[in-house]
C-alpha positions, 0 to 999 in steps of 0.5 A: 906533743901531738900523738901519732893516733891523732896524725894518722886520723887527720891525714886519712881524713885529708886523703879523703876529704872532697871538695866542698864538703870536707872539714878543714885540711891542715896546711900540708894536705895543700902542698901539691905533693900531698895531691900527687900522692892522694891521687896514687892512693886512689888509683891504686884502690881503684885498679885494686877494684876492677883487678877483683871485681872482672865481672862486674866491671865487664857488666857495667862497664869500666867508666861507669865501674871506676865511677862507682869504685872512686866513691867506695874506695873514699868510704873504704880504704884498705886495712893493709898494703897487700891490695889482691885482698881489697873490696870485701864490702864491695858488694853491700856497697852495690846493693844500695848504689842508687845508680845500680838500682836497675841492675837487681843482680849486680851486687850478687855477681860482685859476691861471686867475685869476691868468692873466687878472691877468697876461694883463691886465698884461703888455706889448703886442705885435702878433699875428701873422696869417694873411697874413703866414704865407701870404707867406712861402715853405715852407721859410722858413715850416718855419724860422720862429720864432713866440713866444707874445704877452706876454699869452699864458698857457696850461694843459693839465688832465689829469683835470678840466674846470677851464677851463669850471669857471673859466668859469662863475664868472668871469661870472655870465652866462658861456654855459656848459652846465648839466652838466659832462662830466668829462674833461681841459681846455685853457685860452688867455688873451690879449690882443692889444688892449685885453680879455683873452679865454680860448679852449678849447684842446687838447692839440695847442694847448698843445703848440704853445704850449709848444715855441714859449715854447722858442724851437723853429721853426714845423716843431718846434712843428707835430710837438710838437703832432701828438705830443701829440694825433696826431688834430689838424689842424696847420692847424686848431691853428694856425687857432685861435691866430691867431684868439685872437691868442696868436702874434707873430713878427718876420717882417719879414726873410722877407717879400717886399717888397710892391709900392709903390701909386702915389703 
């Protein structure tokens, strides 16, 4: 008896197969219902593509998009039913899409893309705040170990302005200027409640970012930012990511007990 592996392989590879170039198909991969059914797979990884990649899509267009997600979609089909999560290769796939080659940063708009898809699904956690650093004493503060929030997702852009890119394509009515400065960019998504936000960040940002997701402490990453960007302002760096809500800590054992209100 044939094993269910070896069905499960043929009928993915019948699913998949192109004209002309594919191996032979068993005989029910020509019934027309099998066709039907191909076609409804794809669509729907397709529809999955754009649904995820707004920005991407609203650059290129969506002809020239469902184009190029047709080809990802029969290289790449999703691991499981649940579709909200589908595309995470999609930007590498961009990366070396010949037909993209005069868009240089269209694939790292499609990673921002896919950080609100994971900034939307990831855990929750509360975010750290200011009153809660400012209780602790310096030396314990200097020791302290911050950790980006699970929805946290961050980039550094060397040579091109990808996050206001994304911005105005993520949203038609995003308020963002007519004409681009060309320069390097940061970008910061998360969401500390219940709506992904994204926020301007800088060098010094993401190297803050950065050394906490190392597990270093709150000095370590304080010099990691001053090292990439030696004209920032430590408290304005830190200012800006607790505002986002892009930090969380378990402060619990090096804060002082407060006070009791009278019952």
């Amino acid at each position: 008896m044939r094993s269910l592996a070896i069905f499960q392989d043929e009928f993915a590879s019948a699913l998949l197969a192109q004209h002309g170039n594919a191996p032979p198909a068993p005989a029910w991969a020509a019934q027309p219902a099998f066709a039907v059914y191909r076609n409804t797979v794809m669509k729907a990884c397709i529809d999955a593509l754009e649904a995820n990649y707004p920005s991407v899509m609203r650059l290129v267009g969506r002809d020239w998009f469902r184009a190029a997600a047709a080809i990802f979609a029969r290289g790449q089909l999703p691991a499981d039913g649940m579709l909200m999560d589908y595309g995470e290769g999609f930007s590498g796939f961009l990366r070396g899409f010949a037909p993209a080659a005069g868009l240089p940063y269209l694939a790292d708009v499609a990673r921002l893309d896919r950080f609100w898809t994971e900034a939307h699904g990831a855990g929750d956690a509360l975010p750290v705040d200011a009153a809660q650093l400012a209780r602790l004493q310096p030396e314990s503060l200097m020791e302290c170990r911050l950790a980006p929030h699970p929805a946290a997702r961050w980039a550094w852009f060397d040579e091109q302005p990808v996050f206001s890119i994304w911005q105005r394509n993520r949203l038609a009515d995003a308020d963002v200027p007519a004409a681009l400065d060309w320069h390097a960019e940061g970008a910061l998504l998360t969401r500390p409640e219940h709506t992904v936000g994204w926020f301007a960040a800088d060098r010094a940002d993401c190297a803050f970012l950065d050394a906490c997701a190392q597990g270093r402490g709150f000095g370590d990453a304080i010099e990691a930012a001053l090292q990439a960007g030696p004209q920032a302002d430590p408290g304005a760096v830190l200012a800006r990511l607790l505002h986002s809500g892009a930090l969380t800590a378990d402060l619990t054992v090096d804060l002082p007990d407060l006070p009791r209100s009278p019952s």
